[in-house]
DSSP file (Angstrom, degrees, kcal/mol; ACC not computed):
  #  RESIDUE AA STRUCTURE BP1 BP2  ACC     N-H-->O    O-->H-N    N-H-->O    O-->H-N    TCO  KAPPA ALPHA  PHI   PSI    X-CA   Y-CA   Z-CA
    1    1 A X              0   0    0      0, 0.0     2,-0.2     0, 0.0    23,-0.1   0.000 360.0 360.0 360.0-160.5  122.2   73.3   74.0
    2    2 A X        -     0   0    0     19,-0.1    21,-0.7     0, 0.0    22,-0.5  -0.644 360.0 -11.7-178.1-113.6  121.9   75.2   70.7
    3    3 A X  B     -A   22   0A   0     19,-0.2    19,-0.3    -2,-0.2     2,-0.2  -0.956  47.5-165.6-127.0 132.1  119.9   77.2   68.4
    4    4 A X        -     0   0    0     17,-2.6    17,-0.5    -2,-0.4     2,-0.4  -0.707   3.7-148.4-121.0 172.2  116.4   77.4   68.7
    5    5 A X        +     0   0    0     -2,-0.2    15,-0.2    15,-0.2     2,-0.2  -0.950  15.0 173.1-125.4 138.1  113.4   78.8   66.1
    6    6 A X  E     +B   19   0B   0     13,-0.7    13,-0.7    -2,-0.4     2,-0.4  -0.702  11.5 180.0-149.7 130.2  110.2   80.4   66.3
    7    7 A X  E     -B   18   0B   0     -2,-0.2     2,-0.7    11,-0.2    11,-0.2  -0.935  14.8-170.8-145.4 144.1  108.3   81.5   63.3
    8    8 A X  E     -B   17   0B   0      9,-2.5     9,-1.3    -2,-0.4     2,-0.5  -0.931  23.7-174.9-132.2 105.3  104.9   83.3   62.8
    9    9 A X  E     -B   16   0B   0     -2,-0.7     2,-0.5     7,-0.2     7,-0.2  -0.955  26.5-133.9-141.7 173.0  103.9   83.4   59.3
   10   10 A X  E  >> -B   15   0B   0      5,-3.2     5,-2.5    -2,-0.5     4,-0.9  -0.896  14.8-170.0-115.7  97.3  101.1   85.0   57.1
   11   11 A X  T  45S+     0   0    0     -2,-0.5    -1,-0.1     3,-0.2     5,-0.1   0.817  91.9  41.9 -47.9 -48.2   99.5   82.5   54.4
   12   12 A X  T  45S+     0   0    0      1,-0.2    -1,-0.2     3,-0.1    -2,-0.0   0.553 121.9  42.1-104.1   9.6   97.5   85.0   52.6
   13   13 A X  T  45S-     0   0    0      2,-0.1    -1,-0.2     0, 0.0    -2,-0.2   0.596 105.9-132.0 -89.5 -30.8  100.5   87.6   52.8
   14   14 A X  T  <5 +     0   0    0     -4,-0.9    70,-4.1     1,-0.2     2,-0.3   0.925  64.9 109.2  53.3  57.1  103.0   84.8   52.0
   15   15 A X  E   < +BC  10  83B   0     -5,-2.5    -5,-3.2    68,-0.2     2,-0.3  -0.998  41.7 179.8-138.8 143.6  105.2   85.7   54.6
   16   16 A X  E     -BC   9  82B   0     66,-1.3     2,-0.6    -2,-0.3    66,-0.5  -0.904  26.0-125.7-134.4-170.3  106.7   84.7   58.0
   17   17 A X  E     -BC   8  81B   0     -9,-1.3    -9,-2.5    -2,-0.3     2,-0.3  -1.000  19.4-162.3-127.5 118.5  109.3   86.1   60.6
   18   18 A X  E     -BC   7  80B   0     62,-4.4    62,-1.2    -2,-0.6     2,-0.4  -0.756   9.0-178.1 -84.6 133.5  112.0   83.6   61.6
   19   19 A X  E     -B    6   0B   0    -13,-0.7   -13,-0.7    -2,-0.3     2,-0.3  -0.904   9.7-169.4-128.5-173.7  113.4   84.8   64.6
   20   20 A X        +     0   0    0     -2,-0.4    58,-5.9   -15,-0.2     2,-0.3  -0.865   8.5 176.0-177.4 128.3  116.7   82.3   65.9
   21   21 A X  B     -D   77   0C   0    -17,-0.5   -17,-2.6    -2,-0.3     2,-0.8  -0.952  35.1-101.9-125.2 145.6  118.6   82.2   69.0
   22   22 A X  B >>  -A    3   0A   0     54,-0.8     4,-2.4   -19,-0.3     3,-1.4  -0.696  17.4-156.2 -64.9  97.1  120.7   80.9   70.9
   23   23 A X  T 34 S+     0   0    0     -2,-0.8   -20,-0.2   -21,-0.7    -1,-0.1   0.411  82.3  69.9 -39.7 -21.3  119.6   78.6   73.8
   24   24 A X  T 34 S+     0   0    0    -22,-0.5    -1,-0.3     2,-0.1     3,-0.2   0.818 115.9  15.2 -57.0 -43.3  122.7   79.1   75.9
   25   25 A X  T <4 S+     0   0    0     -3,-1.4     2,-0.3     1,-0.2    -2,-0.2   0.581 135.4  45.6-111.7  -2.3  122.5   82.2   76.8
   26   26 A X     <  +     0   0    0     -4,-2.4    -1,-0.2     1,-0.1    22,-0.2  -0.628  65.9 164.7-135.3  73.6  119.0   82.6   76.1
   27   27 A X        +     0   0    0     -2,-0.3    21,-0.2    21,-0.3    -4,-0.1   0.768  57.9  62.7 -89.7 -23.1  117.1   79.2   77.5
   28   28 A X  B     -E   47   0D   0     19,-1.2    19,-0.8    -3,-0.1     2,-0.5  -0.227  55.9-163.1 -73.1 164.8  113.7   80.5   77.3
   29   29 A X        -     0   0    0     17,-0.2     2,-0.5    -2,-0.1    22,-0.2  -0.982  12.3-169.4-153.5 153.3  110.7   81.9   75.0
   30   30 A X        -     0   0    0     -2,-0.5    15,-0.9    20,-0.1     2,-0.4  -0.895   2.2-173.1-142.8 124.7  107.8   83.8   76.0
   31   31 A X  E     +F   44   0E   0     -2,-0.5     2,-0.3    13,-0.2    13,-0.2  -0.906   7.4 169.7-131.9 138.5  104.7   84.7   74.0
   32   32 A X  E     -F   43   0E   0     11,-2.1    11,-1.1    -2,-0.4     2,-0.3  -0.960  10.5-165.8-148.6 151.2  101.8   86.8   74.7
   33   33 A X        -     0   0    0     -2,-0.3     2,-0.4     9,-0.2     9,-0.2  -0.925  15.8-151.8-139.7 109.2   98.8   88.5   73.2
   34   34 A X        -     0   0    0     -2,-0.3     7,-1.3     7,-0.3     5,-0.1  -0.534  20.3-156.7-109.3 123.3   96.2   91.0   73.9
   35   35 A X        +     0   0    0     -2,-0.4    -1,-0.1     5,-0.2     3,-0.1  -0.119  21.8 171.7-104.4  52.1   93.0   90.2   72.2
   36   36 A X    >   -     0   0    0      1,-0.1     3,-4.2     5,-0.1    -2,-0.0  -0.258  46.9 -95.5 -78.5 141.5   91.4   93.1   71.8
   37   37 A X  T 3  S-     0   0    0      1,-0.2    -1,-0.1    -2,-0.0     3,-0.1  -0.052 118.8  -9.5 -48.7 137.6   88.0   93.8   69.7
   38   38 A X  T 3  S+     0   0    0      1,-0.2     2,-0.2    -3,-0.1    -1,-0.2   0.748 128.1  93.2  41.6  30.7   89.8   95.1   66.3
   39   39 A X    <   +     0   0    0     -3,-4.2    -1,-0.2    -5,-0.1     2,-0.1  -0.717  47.2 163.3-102.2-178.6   93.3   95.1   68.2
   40   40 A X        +     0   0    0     -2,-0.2     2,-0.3    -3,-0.1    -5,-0.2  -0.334   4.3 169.7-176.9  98.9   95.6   92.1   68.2
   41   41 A X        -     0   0    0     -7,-1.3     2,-0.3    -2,-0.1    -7,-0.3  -0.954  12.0-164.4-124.9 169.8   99.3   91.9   69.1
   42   42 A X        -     0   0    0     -2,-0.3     2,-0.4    -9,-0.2    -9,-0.2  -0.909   1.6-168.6-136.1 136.6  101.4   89.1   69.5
   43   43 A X  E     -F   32   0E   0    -11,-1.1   -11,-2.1    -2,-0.3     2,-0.3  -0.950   6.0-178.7-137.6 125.5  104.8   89.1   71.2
   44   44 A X  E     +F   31   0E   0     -2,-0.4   -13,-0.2   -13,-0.2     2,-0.1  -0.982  17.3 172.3-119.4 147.2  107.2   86.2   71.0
   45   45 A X        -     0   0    0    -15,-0.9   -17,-0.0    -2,-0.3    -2,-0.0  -0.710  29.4-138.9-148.5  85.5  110.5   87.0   73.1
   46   46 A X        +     0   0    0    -17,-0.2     2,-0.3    -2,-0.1   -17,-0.2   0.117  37.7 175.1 -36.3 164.2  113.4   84.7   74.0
   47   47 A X  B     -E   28   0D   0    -19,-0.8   -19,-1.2   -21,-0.1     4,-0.1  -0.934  38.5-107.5-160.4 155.5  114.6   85.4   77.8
   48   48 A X  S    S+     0   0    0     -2,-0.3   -21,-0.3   -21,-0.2     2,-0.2   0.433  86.8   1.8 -25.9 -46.7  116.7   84.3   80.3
   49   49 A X  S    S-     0   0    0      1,-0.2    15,-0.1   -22,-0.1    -1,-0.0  -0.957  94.7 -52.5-153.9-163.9  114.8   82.6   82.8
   50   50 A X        +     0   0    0     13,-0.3    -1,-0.2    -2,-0.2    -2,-0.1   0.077  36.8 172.0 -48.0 151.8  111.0   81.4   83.5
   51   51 A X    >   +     0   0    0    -22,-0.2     3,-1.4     3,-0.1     4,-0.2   0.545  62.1  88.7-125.0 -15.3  108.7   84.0   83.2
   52   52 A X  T 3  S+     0   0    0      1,-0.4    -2,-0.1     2,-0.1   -22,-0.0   0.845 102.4  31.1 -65.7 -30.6  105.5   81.4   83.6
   53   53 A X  T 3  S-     0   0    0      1,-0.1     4,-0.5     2,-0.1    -1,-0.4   0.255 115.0-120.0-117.3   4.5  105.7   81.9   87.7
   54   54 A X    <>  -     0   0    0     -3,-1.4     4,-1.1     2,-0.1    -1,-0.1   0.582  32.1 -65.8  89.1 159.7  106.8   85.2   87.7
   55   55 A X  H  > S+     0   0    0      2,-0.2     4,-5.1    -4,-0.2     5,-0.4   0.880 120.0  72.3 -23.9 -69.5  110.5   87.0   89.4
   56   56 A X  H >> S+     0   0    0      1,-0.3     4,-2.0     2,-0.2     3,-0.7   0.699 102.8  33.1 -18.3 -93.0  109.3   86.1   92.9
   57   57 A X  H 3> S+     0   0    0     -4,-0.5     4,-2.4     1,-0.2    -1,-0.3   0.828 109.5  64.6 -47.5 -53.2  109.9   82.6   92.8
   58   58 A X  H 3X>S+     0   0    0     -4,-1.1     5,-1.9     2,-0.3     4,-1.6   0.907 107.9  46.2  -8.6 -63.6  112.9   82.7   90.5
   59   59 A X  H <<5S+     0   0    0     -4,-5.1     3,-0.4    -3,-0.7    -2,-0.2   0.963 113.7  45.7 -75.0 -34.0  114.7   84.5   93.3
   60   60 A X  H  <5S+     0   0    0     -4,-2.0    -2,-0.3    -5,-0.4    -1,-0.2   0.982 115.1  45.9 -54.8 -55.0  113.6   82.3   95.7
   61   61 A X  H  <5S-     0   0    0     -4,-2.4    -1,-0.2    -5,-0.3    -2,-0.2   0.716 110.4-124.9 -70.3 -45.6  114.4   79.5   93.6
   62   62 A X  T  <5S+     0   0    0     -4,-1.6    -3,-0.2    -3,-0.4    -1,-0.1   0.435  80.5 118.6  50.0  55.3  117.9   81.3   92.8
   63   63 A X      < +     0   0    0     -5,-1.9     2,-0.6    -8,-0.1   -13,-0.3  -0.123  40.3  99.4 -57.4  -4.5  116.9   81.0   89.0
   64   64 A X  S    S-     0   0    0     -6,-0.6     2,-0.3    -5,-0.1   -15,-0.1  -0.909  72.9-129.7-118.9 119.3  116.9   84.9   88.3
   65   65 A X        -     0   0    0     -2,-0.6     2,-0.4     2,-0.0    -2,-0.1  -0.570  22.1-162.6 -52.4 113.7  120.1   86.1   86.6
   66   66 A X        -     0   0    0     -2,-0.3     2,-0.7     0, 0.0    -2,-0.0  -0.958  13.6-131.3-129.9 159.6  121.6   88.8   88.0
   67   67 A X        -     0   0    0     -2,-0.4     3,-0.2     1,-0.1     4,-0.1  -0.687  30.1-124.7 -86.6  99.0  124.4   91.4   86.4
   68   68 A X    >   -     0   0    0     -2,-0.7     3,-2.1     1,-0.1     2,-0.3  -0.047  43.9 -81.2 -36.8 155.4  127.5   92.1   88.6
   69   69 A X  T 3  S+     0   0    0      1,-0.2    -1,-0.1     0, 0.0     0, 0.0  -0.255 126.2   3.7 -73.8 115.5  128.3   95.6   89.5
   70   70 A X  T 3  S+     0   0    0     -2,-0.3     2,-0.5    -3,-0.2    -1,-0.2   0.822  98.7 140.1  56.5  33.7  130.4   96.2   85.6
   71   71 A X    <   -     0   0    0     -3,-2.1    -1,-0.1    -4,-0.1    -3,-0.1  -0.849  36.9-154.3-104.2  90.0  129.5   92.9   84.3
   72   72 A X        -     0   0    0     -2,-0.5     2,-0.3    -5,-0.1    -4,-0.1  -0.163   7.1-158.2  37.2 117.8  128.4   92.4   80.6
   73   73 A X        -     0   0    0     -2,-0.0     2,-0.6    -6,-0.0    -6,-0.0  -0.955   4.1-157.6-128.6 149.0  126.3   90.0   78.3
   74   74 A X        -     0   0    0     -2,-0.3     2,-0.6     2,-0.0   -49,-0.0  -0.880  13.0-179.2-107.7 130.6  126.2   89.3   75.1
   75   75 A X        -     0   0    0     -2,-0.6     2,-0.6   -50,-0.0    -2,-0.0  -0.719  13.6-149.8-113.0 154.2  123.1   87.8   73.2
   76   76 A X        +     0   0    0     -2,-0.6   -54,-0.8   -54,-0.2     2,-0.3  -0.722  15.8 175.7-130.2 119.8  122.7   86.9   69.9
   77   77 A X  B     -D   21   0C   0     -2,-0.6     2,-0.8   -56,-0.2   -56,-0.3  -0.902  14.9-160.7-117.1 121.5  119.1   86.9   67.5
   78   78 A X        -     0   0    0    -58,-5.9     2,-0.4    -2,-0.3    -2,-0.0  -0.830  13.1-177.4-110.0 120.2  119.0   86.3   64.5
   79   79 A X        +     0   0    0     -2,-0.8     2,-0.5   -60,-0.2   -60,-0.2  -0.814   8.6 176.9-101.0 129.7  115.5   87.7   62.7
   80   80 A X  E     -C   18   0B   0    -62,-1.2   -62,-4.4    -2,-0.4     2,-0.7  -0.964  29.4-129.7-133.2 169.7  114.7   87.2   59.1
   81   81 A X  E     -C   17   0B   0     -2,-0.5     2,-0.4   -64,-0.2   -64,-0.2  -0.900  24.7-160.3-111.6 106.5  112.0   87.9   56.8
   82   82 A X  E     -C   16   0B   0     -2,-0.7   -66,-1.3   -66,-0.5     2,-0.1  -0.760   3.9-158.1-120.9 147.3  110.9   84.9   54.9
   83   83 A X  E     -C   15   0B   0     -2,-0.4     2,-0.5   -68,-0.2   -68,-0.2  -0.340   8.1-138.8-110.8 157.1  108.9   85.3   51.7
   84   84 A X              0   0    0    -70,-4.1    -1,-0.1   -71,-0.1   -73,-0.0  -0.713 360.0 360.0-102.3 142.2  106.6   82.7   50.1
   85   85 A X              0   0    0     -2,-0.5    -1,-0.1     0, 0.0    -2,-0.1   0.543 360.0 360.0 -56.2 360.0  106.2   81.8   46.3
């Protein structure tokens, strides 16, 4: 695996948001958006495992990560803000 990208940028600000992860511990991405009149958000989010079919099936699947009883993860994101000429 490796390093992955996803970047949302703003033409007529002349900006984006890099955000960068690691695909090892973090093999997913998940984006969603409520597209409300004169609301708007966007969320893009690495994760762990599928989100597209929801927990249920994961655990059936036995796809769903789970944390032993004092067991520790580390993840690592890297975000930057990058600016246009």
């Amino acid at each position: 695996m490796g390093w992955a990208v996803a970047e949302l940028e703003n033409l007529e600000l002349k900006f984006a948001l890099r955000l960068s992860f690691d695909t090892s511990t973090l093999p997913y991405m998940n984006e969603w958006k409520m597209m409300g009149e004169g609301l708007y958000v966007l969320a893009i989010e690495p994760i762990n495992c599928a989100a597209d079919s929801g927990r249920g099936p994961a655990r059936e699947q036995k796809l769903l990560p789970f944390l032993e009883a004092g067991e520790s993860r580390r993840y690592t994101l890297e975000i930057e803000v990058v600016e246009y000429p």
